[in-house]
Each structure stands twice: as C-alpha cells, then as structure tokens.
N, C-alpha and C positions, 0 to 999 in steps of 0.2 A: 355483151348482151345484158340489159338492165332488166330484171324481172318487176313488172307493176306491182309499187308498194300495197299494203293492204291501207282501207282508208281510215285513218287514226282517230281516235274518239278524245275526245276533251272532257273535263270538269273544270268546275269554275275556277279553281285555285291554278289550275296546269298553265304556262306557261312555255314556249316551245322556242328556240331561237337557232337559227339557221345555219349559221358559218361558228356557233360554239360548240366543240364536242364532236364534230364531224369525220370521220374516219378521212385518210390522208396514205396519199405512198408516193414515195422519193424514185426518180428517174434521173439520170443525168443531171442530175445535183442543182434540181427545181425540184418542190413540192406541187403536186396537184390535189387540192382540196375538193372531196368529195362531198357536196350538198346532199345533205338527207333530200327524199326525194317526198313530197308531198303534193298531196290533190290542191288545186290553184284557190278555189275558194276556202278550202282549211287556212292556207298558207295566208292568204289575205285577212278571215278572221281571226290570227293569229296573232299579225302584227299591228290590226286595229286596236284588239283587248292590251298589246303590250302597250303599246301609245298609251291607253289611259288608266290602265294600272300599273306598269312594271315601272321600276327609275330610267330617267333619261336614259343612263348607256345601256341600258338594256333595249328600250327599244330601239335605240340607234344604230344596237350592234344587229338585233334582226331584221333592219334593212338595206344591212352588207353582206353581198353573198359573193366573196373571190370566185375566181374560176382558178388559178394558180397563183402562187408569190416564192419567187426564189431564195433560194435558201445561202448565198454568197455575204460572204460576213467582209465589208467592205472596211479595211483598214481606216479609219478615221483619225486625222493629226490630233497630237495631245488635248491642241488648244484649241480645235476646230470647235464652231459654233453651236452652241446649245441651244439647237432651235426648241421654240414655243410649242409646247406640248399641244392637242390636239382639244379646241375648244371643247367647253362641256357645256351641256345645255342646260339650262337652266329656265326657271321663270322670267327673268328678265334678258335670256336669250344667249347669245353665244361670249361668252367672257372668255379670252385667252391669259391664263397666268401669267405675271408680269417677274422675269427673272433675266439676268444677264447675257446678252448677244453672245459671249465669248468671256472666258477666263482665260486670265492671263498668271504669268510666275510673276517673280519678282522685279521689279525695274530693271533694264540694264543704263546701269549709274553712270558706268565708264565707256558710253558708246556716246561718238560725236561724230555731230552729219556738219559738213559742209553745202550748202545750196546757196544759189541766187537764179535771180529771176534775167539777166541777161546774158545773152548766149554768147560765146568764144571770149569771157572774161578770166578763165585759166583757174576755174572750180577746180577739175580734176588734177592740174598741175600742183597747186598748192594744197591740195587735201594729200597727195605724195610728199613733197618737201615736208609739209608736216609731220607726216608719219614719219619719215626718219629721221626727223631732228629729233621724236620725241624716242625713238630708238638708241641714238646715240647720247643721250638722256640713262640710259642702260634701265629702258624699259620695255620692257615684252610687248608689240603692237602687230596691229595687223591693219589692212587696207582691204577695206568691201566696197567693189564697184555695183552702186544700187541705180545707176544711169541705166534700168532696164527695160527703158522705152524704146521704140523703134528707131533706129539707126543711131541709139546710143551705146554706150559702151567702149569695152576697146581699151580699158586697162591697160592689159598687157602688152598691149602694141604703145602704147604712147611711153609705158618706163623699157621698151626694149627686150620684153622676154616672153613674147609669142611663141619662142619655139625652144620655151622650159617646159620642162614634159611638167604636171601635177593639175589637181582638178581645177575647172572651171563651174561657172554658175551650171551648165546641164551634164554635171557628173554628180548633180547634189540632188539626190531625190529622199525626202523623209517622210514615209508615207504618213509614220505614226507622230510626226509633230517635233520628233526629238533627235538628237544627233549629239558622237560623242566629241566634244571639244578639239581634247589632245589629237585623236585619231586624224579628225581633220584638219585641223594646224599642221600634222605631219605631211599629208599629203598636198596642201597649198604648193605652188612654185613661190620661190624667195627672191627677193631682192635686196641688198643690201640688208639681209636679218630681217626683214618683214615680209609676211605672210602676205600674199594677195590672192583675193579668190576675184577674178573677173567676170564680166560679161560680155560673150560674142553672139551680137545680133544676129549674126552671118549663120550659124549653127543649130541656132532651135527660140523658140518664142522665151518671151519673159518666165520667168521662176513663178511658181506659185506662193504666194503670202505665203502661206504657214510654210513653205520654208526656208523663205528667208527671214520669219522668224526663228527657225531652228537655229541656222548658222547663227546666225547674229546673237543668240543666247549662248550657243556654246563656245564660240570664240571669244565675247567677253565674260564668261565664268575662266577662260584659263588665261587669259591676257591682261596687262594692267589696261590699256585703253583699245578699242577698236574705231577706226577713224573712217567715216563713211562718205565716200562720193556720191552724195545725191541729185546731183545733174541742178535739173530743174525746181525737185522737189516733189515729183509727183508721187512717191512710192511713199514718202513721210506720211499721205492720209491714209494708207491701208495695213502697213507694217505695224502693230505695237509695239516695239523696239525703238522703232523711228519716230513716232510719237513721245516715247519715253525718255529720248536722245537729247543732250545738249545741243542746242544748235547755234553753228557761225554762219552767217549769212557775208556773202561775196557782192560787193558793191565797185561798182565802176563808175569812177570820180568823174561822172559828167553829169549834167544836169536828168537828162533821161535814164542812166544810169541805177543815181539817186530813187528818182522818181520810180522807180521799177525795183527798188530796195526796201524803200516804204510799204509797199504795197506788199512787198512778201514776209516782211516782219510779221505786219500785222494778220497776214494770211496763216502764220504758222502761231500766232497768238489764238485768234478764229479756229483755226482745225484741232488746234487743244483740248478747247472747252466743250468742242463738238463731241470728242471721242468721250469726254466724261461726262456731257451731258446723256452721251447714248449708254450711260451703263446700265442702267437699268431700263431700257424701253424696249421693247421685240421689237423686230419687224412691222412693217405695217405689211395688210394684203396685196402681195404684188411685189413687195420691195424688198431687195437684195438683203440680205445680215451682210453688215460690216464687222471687224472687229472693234473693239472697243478697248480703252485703257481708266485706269485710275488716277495717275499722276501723271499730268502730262509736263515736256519740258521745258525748260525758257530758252532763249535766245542770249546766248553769255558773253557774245561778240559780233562786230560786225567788222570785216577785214575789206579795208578798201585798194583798191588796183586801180592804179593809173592806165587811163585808154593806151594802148599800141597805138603807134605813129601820129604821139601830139608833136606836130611843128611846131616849137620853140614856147611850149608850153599852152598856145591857144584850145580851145575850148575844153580846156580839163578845169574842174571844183577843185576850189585849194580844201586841206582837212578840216579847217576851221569853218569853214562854207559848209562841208556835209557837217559837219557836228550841229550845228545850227538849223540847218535844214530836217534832219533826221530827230531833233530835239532829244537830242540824248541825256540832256540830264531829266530829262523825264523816264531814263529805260534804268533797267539793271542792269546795265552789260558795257561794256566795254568799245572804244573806237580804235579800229589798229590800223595803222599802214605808215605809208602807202606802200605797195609792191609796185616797184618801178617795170617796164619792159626789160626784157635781156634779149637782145639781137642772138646772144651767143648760145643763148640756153635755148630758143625758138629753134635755132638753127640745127642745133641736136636732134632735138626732138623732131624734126621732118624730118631728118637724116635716118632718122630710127635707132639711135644711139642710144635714144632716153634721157633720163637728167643727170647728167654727169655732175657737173658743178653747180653752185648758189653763188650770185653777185653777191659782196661783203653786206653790202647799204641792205637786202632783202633778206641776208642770214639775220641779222640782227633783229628785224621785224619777225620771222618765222619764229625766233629764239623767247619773244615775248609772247608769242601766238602759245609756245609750246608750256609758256611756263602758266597761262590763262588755261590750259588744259587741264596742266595737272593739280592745279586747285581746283578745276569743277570734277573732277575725276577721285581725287584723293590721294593722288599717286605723288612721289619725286623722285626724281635722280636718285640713285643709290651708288 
C-alpha cells in the first residue's frame, strides 16, 4: 500500500532527479528501484527547469526512470570488447568517445595458420605432417583445428584418435578470456608428442572468439610453435591470434587453383589492414564490435600441391608457371612444393589409420616447410 506523497514545494535553486538517490530492495537477486513518487505536473516542471539549467547528464538522467535492473555480475572474457561508453550530450549533440573496440596481449609470434581458398587440397593433412616434422625437430608443438564452420572439422578422426579420451573444442569454456597453458596442454589427446585440441561439428556449434583466443594464447605462451588448421580461412577475420599469425597459404597447381590463391593472399593482406585500421574506431550504430589487433601478420609462404589424379601430368601448373603467375618476387615469402599425391597415405587416411608415413620426395619438401617455420617463429631444433 503506497501512502499519497505530500505535494513538495520548490525554490528556484532546487533541483530534483528521479532514479538518483531512490530507496531500493534486493529480492531474488534483482533490484527493484523505488521511484520517489511525485504530483505529475511537479515532476514535469521539474525536468523542464533541469533541461535548462542543470548539466546535460543531469537532465538526462531525470528522464530515466528504471522500474528494475538486475543485479547478476556477468563474467566478461579478459579481452572482451570495450564498448563505447554512453554518448554525452552536448551543444553540438551526441559525440561518442573514440577508444579501442577490444584489447588485446601481446602477439602470438609463434602461431602459424595454414589456409587456402580451394577445397579437398589436403590443408588439414599438411598442417599435421607439419606439426610433427616440426616435433621431431625436438620442438614443443601443438595442432589447433580452427576449421569451425559447419561441417568442418574432424581433426581427430582424420590423424586416427577419436577415441583418445582428452578435451575437445566444447570442453573449453573461458568465461573470463584467459586459460592456463600447461593445464591445457595436459589435458589435449597426443599424437605422436603433439598436442591436438580439435573440432566436432557433430557435438555442439562453433567456439566463441574469445576463446579461441584464450587457447591459442596459452598454448603458444608454453609451446615453441602452435600450427593452426584454418580450413578456409574464415575464423582468421575474427580471432586476434589468427590475425596476428604467420600465414602459409595452400595452393593447388592448376590454373583455377592459382587463381583462388591469389585472391586469398591478397584477402588475408585486406583483412590485416582492416583489423588495424579498426583500432581505434567504435562501432558504428547498429553494428557488431569486432575485435581488432595492432600488428597484423604476413603471408611467409605459399606451399603448392599438385592436383590428385593428374593423368600423365595434364592440366597441372609446372612451379615456375605458379611463380610467375603469383609474382612472387614482388611478395616477401617464399614458394614451396610441390606436395605430390600419395595413393598410400590417402588410402590410410579413409581407412582411419591416420598418417602413418611420408613419401620421401614430400618429407623433404615438409623438412623445408619446417625449417621456413622456425625462422619466422624464432625457434630451432635443439
């Protein structure tokens, strides 16, 4: 039962504001703010006189009157977005402060994505052969399946250790942005000395950014290099890790191939400039916060694969053809291959065997791949 206020008297200096100062009581872990209760035309001349005497948030704030706001203190990731504080009004109107979308740590130096832009050329195959050539290298690696688009994935079934018990992409939850390295290294399933944390489409939707930024910082804070299957490429624009990333780009020695290699060079040249061009701009009204980075990374090589089932060499690009094509001495990075087909290695891998062995002629191309690594990484064989 609310007893009728009495009707409050004013002077000229008084000043009166609504939702500040209001008496308040906690139920079921909400706040219900109790508005002072006032006669409608006080309340009216109240917030006219604020309008043209009081400061902007002042009358702004007495023409906000909550009825409730819960009181649940929402874990938010480290690096989660620093949205655009709440315009202020001014004489020339509404200015939102101009401050960074997202901070980020420090680069991760020793993270390197593999991608390309055409599909069944054997990204995920050789971002594995990688990784343990650069293991056996007697360097500390791990393998991150970031293919976490729809009906990608699958890691673990294609090197044969689906049914090694240790976490997967949705055993990784970090609310607060951060996760510890070691902890998680332990818990990965192994393969051959390499850490693999995959992704099963089949089991629950994609991972949230932040944190597969977490993983990806604390797996390379305790590992010399972390080598990432990025499918397509599509998580490189929203990860700042993966932006931050050395990238190999996977090209298939045919004309369309090529053609679809270019285009993604230059795509992941574009999405670079994009993330630092956004470091300092908010959101626009309407529009999503992205994360954004400082340094973004280059492209340090490009590893070319000869198509599956060329008869007798026809319509495959000799090396000298993509180098020419791709203008590479106009790039900073490197031409590697080719990676031939291996009937025997294919035939593994359906079988679900995984990769048992390397044809000699593509260990030696991997062994070059490896050593392009750990000059952009810092790292060598010990």
């Amino acid at each position: 039962k609310i007893e009728p206020a009495a009707e409050p008297t004013f002077n000229a200096t008084m000043t009166m504001q609504i939702s500040v100062g209001a008496p308040h009581t906690e139920r079921h872990g909400w706040s219900f703010h109790r508005p002072q209760v006032m006669n409608g035309a006080c309340a009216r001349d109240v917030r006219m006189r604020d309008a043209r005497t009081c400061r902007p948030w002042q009358a702004e704030s007495a023409r906000r009157v909550p009825a409730y706001q819960p009181v649940h203190a929402m874990a938010e990731p480290a690096c989660s977005p620093q949205l655009s504080p709440p315009a202020r009004r001014t004489h020339a109107g509404a200015q939102p402060a101009r401050m960074p979308v997202c901070a980020t740590q420090a680069p991760c130096e020793n993270v390197i994505t593999l991608s390309g832009a055409s599909g069944g050329a054997g990204t995920t195959t050789l971002a594995a052969m990688l990784t343990r050539e650069l293991a056996k290298r007697e360097n500390d690696c791990a393998i991150v399946d970031a293919d976490v688009r729809a009906g990608g994935g699958g890691l673990d079934v294609l090197l044969g250790i689906e049914h090694e018990s240790g976490s997967r992409w949705h055993d990784i939850h970090a609310p607060l942005g951060e996760l510890d390295g070691e902890a998680l290294r332990r818990r990965l399933p192994h393969w051959d000395g390499v850490g693999v944390l995959a992704y099963n489409c089949w089991v629950q939707e994609e991972p949230a950014w932040f944190e597969m930024q977490a993983a990806l910082q604390s797996l390379a804070q305790v590992s010399d290099a972390v080598v990432v299957d990025a499918g397509h490429g599509l998580e490189i624009e929203h990860v700042p890790a993966l932006v931050e990333a050395s990238h190999i780009v996977v090209a298939e020695l045919t004309v369309l191939g090529l053609a679809r290699a270019k285009a993604h060079i230059e795509w992941l040249r574009r999405n670079g400039e994009r993330n630092v061009a956004r470091a300092q701009e908010p959101p626009r009204p309407g529009e999503e916060w992205k994360p954004i980075v400082g340094v973004p990374g280059h492209v340090i090589g490009v590893l070319c694969v000869e198509p599956p089932a060329v008869a007798k060499g026809r319509g495959a690009v000799s090396l000298e053809e993509a180098r020419k094509y791709l203008q590479m001495e106009h790039m900073e990075c490197e031409l590697m291959g080719p990676v031939r087909s291996d009937a025997r290695l294919c035939g593994d891998i359906l079988e679900g065997l995984g990769i048992r062995r390397v044809h000699r002629r593509n260990a030696r191309v991997l062994g070059d791949v490896a050593e392009m690594v750990e000059r952009a990484c810092g790292i060598g064989g010990r």
